[in-house]
C-alpha positions in Angstrom: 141.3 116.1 98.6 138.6 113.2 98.6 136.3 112.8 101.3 137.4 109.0 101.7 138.2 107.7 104.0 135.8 110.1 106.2 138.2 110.1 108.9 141.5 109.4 108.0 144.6 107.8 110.0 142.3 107.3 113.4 141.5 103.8 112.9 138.0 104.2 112.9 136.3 101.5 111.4 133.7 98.9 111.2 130.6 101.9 110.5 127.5 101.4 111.4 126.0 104.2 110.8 122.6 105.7 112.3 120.6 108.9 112.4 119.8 110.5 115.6 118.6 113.7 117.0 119.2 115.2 112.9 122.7 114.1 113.3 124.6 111.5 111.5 126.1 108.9 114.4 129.0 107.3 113.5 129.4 103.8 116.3 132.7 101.9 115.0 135.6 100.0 116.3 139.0 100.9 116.8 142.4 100.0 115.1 145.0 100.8 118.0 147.9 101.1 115.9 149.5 100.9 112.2 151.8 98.9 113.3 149.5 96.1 113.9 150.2 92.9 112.3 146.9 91.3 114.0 143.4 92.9 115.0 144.2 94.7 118.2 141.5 97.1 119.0 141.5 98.8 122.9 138.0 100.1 122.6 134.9 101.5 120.5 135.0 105.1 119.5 131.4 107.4 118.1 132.0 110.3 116.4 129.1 112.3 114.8 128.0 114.8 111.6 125.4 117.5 110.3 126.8 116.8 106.9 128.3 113.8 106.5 131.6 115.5 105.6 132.8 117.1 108.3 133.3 114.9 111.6 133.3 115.2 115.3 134.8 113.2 117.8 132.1 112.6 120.5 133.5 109.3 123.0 135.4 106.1 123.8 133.5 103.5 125.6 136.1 101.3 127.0 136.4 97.6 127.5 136.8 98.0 131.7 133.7 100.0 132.0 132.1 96.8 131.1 131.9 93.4 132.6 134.7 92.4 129.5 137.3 94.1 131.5 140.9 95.2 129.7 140.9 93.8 126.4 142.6 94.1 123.0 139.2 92.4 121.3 137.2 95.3 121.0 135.2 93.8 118.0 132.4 95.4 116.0 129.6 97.4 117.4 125.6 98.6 116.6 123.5 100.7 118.6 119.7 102.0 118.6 117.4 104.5 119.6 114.1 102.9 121.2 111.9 104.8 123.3 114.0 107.6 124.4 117.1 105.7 125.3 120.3 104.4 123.3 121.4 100.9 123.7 124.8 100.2 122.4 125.6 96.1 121.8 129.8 95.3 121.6 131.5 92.0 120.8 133.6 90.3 123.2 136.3 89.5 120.4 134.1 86.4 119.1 133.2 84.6 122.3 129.7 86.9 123.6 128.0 90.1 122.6 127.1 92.9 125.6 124.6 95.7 125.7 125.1 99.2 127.4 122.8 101.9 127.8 122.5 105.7 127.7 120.3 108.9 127.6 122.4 110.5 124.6 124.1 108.8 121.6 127.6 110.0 122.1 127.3 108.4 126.2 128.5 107.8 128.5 127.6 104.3 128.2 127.1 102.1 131.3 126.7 98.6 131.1 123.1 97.5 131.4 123.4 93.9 132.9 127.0 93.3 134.4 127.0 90.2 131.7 126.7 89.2 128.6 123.4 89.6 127.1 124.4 86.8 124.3 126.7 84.5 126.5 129.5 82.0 124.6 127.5 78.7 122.9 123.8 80.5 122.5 123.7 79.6 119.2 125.9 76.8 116.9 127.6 79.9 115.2 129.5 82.4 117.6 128.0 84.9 119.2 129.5 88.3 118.1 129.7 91.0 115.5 126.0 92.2 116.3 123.5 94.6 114.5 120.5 96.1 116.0 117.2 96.6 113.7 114.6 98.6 114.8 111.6 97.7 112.1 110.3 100.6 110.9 107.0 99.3 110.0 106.2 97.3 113.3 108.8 99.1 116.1 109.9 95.4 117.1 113.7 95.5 118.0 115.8 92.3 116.9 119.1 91.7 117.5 121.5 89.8 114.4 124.4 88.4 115.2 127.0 85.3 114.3 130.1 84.4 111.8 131.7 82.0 109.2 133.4 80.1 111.7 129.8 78.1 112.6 126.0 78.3 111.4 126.0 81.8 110.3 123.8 83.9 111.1 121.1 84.2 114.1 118.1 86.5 114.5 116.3 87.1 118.0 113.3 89.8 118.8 114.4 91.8 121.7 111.8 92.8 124.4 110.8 96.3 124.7 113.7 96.8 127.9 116.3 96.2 124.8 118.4 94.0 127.2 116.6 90.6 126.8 115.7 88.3 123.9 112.2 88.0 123.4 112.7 84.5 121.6 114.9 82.1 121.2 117.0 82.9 118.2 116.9 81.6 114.8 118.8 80.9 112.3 118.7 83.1 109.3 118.5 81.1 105.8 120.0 82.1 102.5 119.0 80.5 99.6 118.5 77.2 101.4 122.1 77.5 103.2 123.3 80.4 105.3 125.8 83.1 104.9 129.8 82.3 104.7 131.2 85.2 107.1 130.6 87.4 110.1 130.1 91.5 110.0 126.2 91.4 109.4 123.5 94.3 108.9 120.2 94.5 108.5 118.1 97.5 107.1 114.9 97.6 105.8 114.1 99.6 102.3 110.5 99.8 100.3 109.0 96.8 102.7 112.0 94.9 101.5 114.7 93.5 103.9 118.2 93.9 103.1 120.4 91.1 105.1 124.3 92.1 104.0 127.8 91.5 104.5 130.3 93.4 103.5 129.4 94.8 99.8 127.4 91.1 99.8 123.4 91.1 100.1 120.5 89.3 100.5 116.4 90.2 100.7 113.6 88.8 102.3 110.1 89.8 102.3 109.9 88.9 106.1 112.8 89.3 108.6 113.0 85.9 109.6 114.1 85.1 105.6 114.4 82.9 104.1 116.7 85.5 102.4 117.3 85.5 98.5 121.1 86.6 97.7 120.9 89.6 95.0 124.9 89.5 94.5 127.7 92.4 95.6 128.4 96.2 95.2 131.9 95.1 94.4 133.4 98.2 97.3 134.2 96.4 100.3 134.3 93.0 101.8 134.8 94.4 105.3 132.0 95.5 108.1 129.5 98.2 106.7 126.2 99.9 107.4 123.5 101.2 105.0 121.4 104.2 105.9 118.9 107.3 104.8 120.3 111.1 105.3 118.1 114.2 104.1 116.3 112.4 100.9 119.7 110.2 100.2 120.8 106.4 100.8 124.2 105.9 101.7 126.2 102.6 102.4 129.1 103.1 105.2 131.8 100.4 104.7 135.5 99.9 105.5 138.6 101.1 104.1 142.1 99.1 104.1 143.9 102.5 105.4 146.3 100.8 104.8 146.5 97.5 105.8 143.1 95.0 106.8 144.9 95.7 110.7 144.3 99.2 110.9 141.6 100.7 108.6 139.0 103.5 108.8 135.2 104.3 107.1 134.6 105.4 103.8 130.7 106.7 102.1 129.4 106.1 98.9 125.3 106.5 97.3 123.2 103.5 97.0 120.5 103.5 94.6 117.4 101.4 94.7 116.1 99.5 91.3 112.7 98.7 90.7 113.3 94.9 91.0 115.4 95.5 94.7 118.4 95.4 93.6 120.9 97.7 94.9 123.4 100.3 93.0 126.4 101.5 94.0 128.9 104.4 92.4 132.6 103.0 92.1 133.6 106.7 91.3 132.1 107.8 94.5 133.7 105.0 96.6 136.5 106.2 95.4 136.2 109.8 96.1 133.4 110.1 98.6 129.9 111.5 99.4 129.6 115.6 98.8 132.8 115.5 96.4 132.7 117.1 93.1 134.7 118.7 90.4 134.0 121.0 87.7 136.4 119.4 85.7 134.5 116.4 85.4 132.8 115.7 81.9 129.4 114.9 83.7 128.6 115.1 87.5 125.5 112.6 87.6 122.3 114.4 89.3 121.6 111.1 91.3 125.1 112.0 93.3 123.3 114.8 95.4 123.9 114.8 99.5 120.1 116.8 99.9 116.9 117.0 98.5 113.4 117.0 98.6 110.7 116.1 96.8 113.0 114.2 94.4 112.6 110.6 93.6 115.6 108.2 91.5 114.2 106.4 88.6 116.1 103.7 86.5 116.9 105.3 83.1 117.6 103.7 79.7 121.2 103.2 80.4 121.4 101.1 83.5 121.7 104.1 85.7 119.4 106.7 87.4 118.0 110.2 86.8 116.5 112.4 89.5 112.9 113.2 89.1 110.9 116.5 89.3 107.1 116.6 90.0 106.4 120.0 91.2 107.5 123.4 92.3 108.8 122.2 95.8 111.4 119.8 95.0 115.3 120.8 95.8 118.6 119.2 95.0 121.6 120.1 97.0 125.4 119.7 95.9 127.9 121.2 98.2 131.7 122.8 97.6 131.9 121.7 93.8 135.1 122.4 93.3 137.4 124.8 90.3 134.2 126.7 89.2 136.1 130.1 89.2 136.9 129.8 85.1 133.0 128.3 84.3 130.9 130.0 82.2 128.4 128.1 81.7 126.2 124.9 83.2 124.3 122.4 81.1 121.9 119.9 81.6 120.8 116.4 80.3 117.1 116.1 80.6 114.5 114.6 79.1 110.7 115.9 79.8 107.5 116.9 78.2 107.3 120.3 79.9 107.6 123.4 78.2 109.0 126.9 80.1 109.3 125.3 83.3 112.2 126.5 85.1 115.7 125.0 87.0 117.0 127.5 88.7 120.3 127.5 89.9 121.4 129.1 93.6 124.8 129.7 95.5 123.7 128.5 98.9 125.7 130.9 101.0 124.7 134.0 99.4 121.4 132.8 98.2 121.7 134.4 95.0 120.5 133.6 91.8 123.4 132.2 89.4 121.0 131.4 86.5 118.0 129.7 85.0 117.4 126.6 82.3 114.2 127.0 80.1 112.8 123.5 79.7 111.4 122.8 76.2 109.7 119.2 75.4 112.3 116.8 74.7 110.7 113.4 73.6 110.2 110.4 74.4 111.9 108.8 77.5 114.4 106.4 75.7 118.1 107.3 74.7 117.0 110.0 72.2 114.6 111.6 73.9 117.2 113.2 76.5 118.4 116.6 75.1 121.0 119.1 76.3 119.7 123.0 77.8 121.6 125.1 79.7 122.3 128.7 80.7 125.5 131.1 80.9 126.8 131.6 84.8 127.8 135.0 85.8 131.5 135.5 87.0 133.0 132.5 89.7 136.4 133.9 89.5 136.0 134.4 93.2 134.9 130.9 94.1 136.9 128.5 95.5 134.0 126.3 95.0 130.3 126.1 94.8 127.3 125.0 96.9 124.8 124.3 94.4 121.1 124.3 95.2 119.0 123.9 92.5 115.1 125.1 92.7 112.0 124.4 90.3 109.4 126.7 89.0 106.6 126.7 87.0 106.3 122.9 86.7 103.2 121.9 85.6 101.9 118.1 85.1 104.5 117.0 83.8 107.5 115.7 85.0 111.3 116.5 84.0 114.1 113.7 84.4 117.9 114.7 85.2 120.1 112.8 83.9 123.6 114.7 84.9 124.7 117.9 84.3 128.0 119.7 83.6 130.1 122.7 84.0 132.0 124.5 80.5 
């Protein structure tokens, strides 16, 4: 099976996604039923992962442990990590946004003022849906917030207590006019900022815009997230599971282009993050879930290989699937260095499968990329594979993956 949607038939939805403690924290709102012919969520649930695979249920913060009370508007959700504590921000359907607090990320939550923190009629949009940003750069936490249904969106620096504006909010411009819907995020990649919506997205070279709309990854036009795990970028967005009333969270790789853009992989929307299949003609190298000391560069065909410069780099792709009738792997590369090595490891055992001599390629345009590869000793007694490829002998010069394959 496919690893979307990540958690399937719990309603789990809404992702915004965040990195804690080495652990993937999963803060989302929650479809009460498949019968619903409306939104009709009871509370929040967070759920958490090592490996963005498998997922554990960690806690419901409910509606009457809040100054909301009962309520069937349990709208979307963001939380942060600042100075040692974990502030947790919830829409009061679309009226007001409240803020909650905690020493872990899984809770409990208690509510940190007894109030709203973003009260009805703040701003002239309404005053829900809200993401936290923590820059990166600066440490300065800002709160986003606000909808289709009025003047988009609104930005406001929180104070360093994370339960008070700082300023009074602004509004955040797109291309001279402001965005068309609610279920905003903010992230913040190679001093660019990404302002998004759904699969839509805008960038800024200051937080306060004005923002520059860049166009759509075409996978979701529900709430998402975008986030960095272990050397990867990831986008968290909602699934239709199966109806826009009760859905759940899917994953899929985002790739950076030189220019800002952002790249996403249809294939892997589809299937989901850590999911491969020896049967595939090509499993592309940029698809990996770990690695270090690899970078993505733009190649000559509009996508993106994985690039080696030294002996330390790793790439990680866990449980390929239907390996036990493969004899052999091959790569697409291109590179100027000769008798450097890829070496090729099952992760469990550790041991060596094989090794791919390097030999100099070319040029880096379409016909400078060559095929090498290597025979595999038996599988016939995998179920699948955790492949963890290694680098030796790499001198100066760097070698560029395009994919690789399994015959």
């Amino acid at each position: 099976m496919s690893n979307n949607p990540i958690i399937k038939g719990k309603g789990v939805c809404d992702p915004h996604i965040h990195v804690f403690k080495d652990r993937a924290w999963l803060f989302a709102s929650h479809d009460s039923s498949r019968e619903n012919r409306t939104w009709l969520m009871n509370d929040w649930e967070i759920w958490s992962s090592d490996d963005l695979i498998n997922w554990r249920y960690e806690s419901t913060v409910r509606p009457e442990d809040t100054y909301i009370g009962p309520c069937e508007r349990c709208w979307a959700v963001d939380a942060a990590e600042y100075k040692g504590k974990y502030y947790y921000y919830f829409s009061n359907g679309n009226k007001d946004t409240g803020v909650a607090v905690s020493d872990e990320p899984g809770g409990p939550y208690r509510d940190a003022l007894g109030r709203p923190l973003i009260p009805e009629h703040t701003t002239t949009s309404l005053e829900y849906d809200p993401t936290v940003f923590v820059d990166p750069d600066s440490d300065i936490p800002y709160l986003i917030w606000g909808c289709i249904e009025g003047d988009g969106y609104f930005i406001a620096k929180l104070n360093e207590d994370m339960i008070s504006l700082a300023e009074k909010p602004r509004q955040l411009m797109i291309d001279d006019g402001f965005a068309r819907d609610d279920k905003c995020f903010l992230h913040k990649k190679n001093s660019l900022y990404y302002l998004s919506w759904g699969s839509d997205y805008a960038v800024s070279e200051n937080v306060y815009g004005p923002y520059k709309y860049r166009g759509t990854l075409g996978i979701s036009e529900d709430h998402g997230s975008f986030f960095s795990w272990k050397g990867q970028d990831f986008y968290a967005f909602t699934v239709f599971d199966p109806t826009n009333f009760y859905r759940a969270s899917g994953l899929c790789y985002i790739h950076y282009m030189k220019n800002g853009d952002m790249k996403a992989d249809r294939m892997i929307a589809e299937y989901g993050v850590g999911y491969y299949d020896s049967n595939w003609n090509k499993i592309q190298s940029e698809w990996f879930m770990e690695q270090k000391n690899v970078t993505k560069e733009e190649n000559v065909w509009g996508g993106f290989d994985t690039v080696i410069r030294g002996n330390e780099a790793e790439l990680f792709y866990p449980g390929i699937k239907g390996v036990s009738d493969k004899k052999e792997i091959h790569f697409l590369i291109t590179t100027k260095a000769e008798d450097a090595f890829i070496d090729l490891y099952d992760d469990r055992s550790g041991m060596l499968l094989g090794s791919v001599k390097t030999w100099v390629t070319g040029s880096r345009d379409r016909f400078g990329y060559r095929v090498s590869g290597t025979k595999l000793p038996v599988l016939s007694e995998y179920e699948d594979l955790d492949l963890r490829i290694r680098f030796r002998n790499i001198g100066s010069e760097p070698i560029y993956i395009h994919w690789f394959r399994f015959c």
